[in-house]
VEXDREN-2710 file (C-alpha; in Angstrom, 1 decimal):
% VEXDREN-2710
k/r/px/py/pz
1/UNK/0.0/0.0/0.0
2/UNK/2.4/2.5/-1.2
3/UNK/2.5/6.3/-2.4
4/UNK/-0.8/7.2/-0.9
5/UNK/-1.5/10.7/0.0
6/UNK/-3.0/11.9/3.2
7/UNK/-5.0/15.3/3.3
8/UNK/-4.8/16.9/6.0
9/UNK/-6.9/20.1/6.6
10/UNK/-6.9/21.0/10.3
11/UNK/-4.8/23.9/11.4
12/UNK/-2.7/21.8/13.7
13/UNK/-0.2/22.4/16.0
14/UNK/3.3/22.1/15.0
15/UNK/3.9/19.4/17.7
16/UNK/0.7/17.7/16.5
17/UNK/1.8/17.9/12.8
18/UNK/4.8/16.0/13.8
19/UNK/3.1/13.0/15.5
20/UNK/1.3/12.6/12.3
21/UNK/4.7/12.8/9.9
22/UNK/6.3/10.8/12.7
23/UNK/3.6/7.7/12.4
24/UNK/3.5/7.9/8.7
25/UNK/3.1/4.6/6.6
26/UNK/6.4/4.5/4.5
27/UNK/5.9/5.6/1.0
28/UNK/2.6/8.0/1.7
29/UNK/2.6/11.4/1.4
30/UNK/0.8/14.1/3.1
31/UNK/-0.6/17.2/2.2
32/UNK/-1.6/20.1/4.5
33/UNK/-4.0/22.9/4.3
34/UNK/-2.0/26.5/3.8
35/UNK/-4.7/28.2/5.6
36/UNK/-8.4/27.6/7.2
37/UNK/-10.6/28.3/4.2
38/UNK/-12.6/25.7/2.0
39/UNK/-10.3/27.0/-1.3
40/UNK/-7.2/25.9/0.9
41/UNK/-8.4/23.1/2.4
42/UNK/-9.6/21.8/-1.5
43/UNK/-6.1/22.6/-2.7
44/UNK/-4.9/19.7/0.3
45/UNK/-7.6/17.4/-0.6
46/UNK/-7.0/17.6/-4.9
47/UNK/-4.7/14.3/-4.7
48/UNK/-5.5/12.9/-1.2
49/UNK/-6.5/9.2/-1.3
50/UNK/-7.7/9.6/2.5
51/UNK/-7.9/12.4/4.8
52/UNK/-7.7/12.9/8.7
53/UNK/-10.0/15.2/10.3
54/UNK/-10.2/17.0/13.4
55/UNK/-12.8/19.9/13.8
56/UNK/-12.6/21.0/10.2
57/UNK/-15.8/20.9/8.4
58/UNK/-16.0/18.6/5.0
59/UNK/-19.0/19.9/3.4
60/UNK/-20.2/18.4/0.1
61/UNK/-18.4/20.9/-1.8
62/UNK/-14.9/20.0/-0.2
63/UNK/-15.8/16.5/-0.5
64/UNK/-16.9/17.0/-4.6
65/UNK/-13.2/18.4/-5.2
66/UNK/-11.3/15.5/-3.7
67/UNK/-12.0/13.1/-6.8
68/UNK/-9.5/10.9/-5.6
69/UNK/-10.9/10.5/-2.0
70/UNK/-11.5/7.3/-0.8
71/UNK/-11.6/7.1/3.2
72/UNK/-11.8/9.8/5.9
73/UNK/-10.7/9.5/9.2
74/UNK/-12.2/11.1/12.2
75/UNK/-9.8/11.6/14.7
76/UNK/-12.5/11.6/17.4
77/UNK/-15.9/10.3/17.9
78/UNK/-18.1/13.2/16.6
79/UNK/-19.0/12.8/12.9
80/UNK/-21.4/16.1/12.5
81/UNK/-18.7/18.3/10.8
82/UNK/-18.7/15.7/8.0
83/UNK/-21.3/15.2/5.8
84/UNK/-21.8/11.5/5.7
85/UNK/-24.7/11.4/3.0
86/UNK/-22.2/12.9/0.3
87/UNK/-19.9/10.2/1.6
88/UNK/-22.1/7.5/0.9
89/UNK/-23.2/8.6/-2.3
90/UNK/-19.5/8.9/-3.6
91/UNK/-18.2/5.6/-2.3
92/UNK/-16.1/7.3/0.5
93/UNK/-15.7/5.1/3.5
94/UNK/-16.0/7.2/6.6
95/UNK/-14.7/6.2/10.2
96/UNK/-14.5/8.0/13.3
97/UNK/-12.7/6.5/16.5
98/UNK/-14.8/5.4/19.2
99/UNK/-14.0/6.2/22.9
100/UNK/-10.5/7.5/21.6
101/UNK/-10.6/10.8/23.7
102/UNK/-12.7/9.0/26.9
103/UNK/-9.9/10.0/29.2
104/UNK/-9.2/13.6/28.2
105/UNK/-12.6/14.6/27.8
106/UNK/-13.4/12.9/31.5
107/UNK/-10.5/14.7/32.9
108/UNK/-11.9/18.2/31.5
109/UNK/-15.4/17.5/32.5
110/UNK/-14.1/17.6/36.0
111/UNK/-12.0/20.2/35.5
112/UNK/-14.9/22.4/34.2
113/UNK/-17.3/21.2/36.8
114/UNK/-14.3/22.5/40.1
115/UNK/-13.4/26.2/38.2
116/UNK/-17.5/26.1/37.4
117/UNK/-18.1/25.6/41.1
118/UNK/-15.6/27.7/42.2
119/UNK/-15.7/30.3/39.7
120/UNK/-12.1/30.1/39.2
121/UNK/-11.9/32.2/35.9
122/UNK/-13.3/35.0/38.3
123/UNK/-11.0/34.7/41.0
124/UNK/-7.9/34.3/38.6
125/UNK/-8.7/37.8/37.2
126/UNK/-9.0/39.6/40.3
127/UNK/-6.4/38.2/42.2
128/UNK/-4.5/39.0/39.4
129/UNK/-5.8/42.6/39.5
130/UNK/-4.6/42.6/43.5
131/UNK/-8.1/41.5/44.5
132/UNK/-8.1/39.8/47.7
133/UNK/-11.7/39.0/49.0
134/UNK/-11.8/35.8/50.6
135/UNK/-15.0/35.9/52.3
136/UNK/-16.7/37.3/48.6
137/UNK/-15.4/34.1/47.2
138/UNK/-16.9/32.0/50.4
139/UNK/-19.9/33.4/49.5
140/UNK/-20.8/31.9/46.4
141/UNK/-18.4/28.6/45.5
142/UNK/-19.8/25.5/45.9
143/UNK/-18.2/22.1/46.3
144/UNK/-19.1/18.6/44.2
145/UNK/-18.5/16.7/47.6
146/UNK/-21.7/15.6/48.6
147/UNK/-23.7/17.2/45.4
148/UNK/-25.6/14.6/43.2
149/UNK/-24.3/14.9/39.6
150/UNK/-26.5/14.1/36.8
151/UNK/-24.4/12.7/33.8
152/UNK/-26.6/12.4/30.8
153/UNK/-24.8/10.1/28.3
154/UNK/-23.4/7.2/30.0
155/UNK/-21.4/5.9/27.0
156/UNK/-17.4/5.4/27.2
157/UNK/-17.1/9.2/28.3
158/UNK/-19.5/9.3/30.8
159/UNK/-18.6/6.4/32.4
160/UNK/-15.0/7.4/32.7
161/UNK/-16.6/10.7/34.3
162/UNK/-18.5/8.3/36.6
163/UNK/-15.3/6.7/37.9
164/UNK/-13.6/9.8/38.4
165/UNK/-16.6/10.9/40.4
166/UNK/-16.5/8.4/42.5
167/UNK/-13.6/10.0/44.7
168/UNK/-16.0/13.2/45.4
169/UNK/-18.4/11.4/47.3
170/UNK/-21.1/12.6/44.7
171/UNK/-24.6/11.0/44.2
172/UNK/-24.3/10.1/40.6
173/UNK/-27.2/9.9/38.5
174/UNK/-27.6/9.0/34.7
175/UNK/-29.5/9.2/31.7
176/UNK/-29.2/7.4/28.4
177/UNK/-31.7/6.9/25.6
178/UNK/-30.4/2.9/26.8
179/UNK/-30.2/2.0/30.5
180/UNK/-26.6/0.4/31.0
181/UNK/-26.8/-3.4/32.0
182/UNK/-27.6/-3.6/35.9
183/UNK/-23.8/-4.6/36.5
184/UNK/-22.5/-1.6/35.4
185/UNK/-24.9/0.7/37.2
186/UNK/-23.5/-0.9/40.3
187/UNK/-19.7/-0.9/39.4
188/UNK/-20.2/2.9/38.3
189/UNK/-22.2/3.7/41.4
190/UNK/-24.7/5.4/38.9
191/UNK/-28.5/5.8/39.2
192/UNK/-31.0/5.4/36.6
193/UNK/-33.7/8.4/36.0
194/UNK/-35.2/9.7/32.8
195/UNK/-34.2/12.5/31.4
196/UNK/-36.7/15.1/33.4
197/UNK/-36.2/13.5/36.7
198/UNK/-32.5/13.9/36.3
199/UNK/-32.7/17.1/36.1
200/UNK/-34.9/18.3/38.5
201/UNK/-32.7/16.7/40.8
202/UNK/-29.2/17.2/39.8
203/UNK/-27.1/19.8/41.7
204/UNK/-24.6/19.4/38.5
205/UNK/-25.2/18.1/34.9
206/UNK/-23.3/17.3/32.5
207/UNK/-23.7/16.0/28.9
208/UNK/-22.2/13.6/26.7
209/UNK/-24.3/12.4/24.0
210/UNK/-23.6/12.8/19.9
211/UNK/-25.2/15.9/17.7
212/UNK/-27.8/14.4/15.8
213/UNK/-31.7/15.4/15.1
214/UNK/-33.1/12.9/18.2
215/UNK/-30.3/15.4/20.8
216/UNK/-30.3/19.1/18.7
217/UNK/-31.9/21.0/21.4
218/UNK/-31.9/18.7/24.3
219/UNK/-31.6/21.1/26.9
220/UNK/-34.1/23.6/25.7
221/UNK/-35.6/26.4/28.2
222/UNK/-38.7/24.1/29.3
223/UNK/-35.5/21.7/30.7
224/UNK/-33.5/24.2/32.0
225/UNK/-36.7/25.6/33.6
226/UNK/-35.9/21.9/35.7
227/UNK/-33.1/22.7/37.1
228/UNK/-32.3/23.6/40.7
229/UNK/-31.4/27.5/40.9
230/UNK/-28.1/26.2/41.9
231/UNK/-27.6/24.4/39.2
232/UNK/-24.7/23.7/36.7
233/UNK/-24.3/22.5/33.3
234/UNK/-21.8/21.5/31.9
235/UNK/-21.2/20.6/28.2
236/UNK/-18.2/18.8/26.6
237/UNK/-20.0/17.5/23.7
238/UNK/-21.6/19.4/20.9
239/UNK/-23.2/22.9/21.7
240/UNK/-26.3/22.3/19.5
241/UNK/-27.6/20.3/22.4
242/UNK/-28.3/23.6/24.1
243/UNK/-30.3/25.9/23.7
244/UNK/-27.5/29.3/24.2
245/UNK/-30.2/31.6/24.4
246/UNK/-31.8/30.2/27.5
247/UNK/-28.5/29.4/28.8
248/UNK/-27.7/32.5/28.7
249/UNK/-30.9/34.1/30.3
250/UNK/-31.5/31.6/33.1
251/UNK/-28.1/32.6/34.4
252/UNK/-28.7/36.3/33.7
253/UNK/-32.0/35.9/35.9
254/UNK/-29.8/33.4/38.5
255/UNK/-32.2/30.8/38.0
256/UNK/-29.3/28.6/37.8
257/UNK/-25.7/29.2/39.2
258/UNK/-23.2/28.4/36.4
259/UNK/-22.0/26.5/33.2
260/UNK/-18.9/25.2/32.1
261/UNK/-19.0/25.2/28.2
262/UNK/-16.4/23.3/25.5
263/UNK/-18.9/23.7/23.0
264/UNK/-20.7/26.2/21.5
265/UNK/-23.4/25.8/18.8
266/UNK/-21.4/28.3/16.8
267/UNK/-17.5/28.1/16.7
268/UNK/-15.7/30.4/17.4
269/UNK/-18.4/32.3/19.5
270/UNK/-17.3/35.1/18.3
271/UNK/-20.7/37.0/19.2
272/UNK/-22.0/34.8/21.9
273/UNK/-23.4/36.6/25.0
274/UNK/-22.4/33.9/27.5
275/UNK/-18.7/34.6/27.0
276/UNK/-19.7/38.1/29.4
277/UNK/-21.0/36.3/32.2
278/UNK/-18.6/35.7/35.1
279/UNK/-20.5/32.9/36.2
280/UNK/-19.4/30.9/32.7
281/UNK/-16.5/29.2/32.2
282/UNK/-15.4/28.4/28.9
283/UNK/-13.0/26.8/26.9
284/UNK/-12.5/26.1/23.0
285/UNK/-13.4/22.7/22.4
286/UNK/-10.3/21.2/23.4
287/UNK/-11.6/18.5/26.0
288/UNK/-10.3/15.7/24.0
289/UNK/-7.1/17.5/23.0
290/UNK/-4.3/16.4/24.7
291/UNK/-0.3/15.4/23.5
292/UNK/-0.5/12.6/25.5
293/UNK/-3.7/11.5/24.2
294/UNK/-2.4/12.4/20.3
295/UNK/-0.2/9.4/19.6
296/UNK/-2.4/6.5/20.5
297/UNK/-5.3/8.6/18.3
298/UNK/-3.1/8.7/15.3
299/UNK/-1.7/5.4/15.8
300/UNK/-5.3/4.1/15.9
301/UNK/-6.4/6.2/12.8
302/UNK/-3.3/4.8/10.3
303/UNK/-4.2/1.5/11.3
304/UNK/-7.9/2.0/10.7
305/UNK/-7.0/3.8/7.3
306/UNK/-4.6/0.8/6.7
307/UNK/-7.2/-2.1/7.1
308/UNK/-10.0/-0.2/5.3
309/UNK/-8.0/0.2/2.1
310/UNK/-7.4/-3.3/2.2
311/UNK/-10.8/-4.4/2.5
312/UNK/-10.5/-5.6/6.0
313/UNK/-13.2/-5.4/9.0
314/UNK/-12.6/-2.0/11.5
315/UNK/-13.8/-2.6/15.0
316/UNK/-16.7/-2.3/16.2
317/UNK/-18.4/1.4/16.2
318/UNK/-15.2/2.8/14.3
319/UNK/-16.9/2.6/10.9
320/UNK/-19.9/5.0/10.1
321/UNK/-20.0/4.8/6.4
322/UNK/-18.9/1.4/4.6
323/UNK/-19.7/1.4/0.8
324/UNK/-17.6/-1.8/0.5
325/UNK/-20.7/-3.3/1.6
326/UNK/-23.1/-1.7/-1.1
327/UNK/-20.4/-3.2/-3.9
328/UNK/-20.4/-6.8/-2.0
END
């Protein structure tokens, strides 16, 4: 499987870049995007035989230039940015890498849910500025110790949040369009409650669930209506789950306490009213993105990209599209 060229179309990092020239099949090539608009990314994508993507979109005009395209690798688990039916239609294999960024994305969710609670953006900036009011902070931060945390999600992300809960002493709760096996509720420590339940009793919720037209507007203002006034959402998913707009008035009003966001329905949110609110902490979709989390993603995505283009069988929940099958 020589002289294959990879597209690549992200704006990477040049340590990330390096990873990916690093693990390299001998003989491929790679080209990479000059810049981050569609004419650039087409230019990258003219000769590519396959293509890793991050967060770049591939709409069906970027996909219609790249004649020579034949597989595209997610490097995560969120296929949205790509559109799939254009895929299909033009015998493009598409895979994505399930529960590859588990641990990062865990790991952020907690660390979004402590600065939430604590406001820590807040503090930063005014200690900075020689603030130094204790008793203001004692005031208003809250604590997950003894909270009950609603995760809603419980696939391989939430249940990695679920385990690192555990040393908080937190009430966990979950929902997921399908209950978990009974022996996992009980390793997890997790709950069972629909979706309404959960939140009306959740001190802190947090969602990880896939974009797609069953989720788009999950948490809408009826359900945030639910929640406790003390409440806090947390999103390290896709921000077309919530509804921004009555995000962004229910904390205006204090009819909850605060959000930790990764995701935004619009990226970047350039114009987005919740980035003015102290009581929002924010971050730019980076959960999953880690260097130590980088190599075993791209390791995972050659091989994928490797067995696909020889006809073999990807593990299960890896492969979305599969027009191999069609041709069978």
């Amino acid at each position: 499987m020589n002289a294959l060229t990879l597209g690549i179309i992200d704006p990477f990092h040049s340590t990330i870049m390096q990873v990916i020239r690093d693990a390299l099949p001998r003989g491929w090539r790679m080209s990479v995007t000059a810049g981050p608009d569609n004419e650039a990314r087409a230019e990258a994508l003219r000769n590519a035989d396959l293509a890793f993507v991050m967060a770049a979109k591939m709409p069906a005009d970027l996909i219609a230039s790249a004649s020579s395209l034949r597989f595209i690798q997610k490097l995560g688990a969120g296929i949205d940015n790509i559109d799939t039916d254009v895929c299909a239609a033009r015998g493009i294999g598409v895979a994505r890498l399930q529960a590859g960024n588990a641990i990062p994305v865990a790991e952020h969710t907690l660390l979004l849910m402590l600065a939430a609670c604590r406001r820590l953006p807040y503090l930063d900036r005014e200690t900075r500025k020689g603030g130094w009011d204790k008793e203001a902070a004692r005031g208003v931060s809250r604590q997950i110790g003894g909270r009950t945390v609603g995760i809603i999600g419980l696939g391989a992300i939430g249940r990695e949040v679920a385990k690192r809960l555990a040393g908080f002493e937190a009430q966990i709760l979950y929902y997921d369009p399908y209950r978990a096996p009974a022996e996992v509720e009980e390793s997890l420590g997790a709950n069972y409650r629909p979706l309404d339940e959960l939140l009306a009793e959740a001190d802190i919720i947090t969602l990880h669930l896939p974009l797609m037209k069953e989720t788009a507007g999950l948490i809408d203002a009826r359900r945030i209506g639910m929640m406790k006034r003390d409440a806090i959402l947390i999103n390290c998913a896709r921000g077309g789950l919530v509804d921004e707009a009555a995000l962004h008035q229910a904390l205006m009003e204090e009819r909850i306490f605060a959000a930790g966001l990764d995701a935004f329905s619009s990226e970047p949110p350039k114009d987005s009213p919740l980035l003015a609110l102290d009581q929002v902490v924010v971050t730019p979709h980076t959960a999953g993105g880690t260097l130590d989390n980088f190599k075993p993603i791209v390791s995972r995505a050659f091989t994928n990209a490797q067995t696909y283009l020889a006809g073999g069988a990807l593990p299960p929940g890896d492969l979305v599209v599969d027009p191999r099958r069609r041709i069978a």
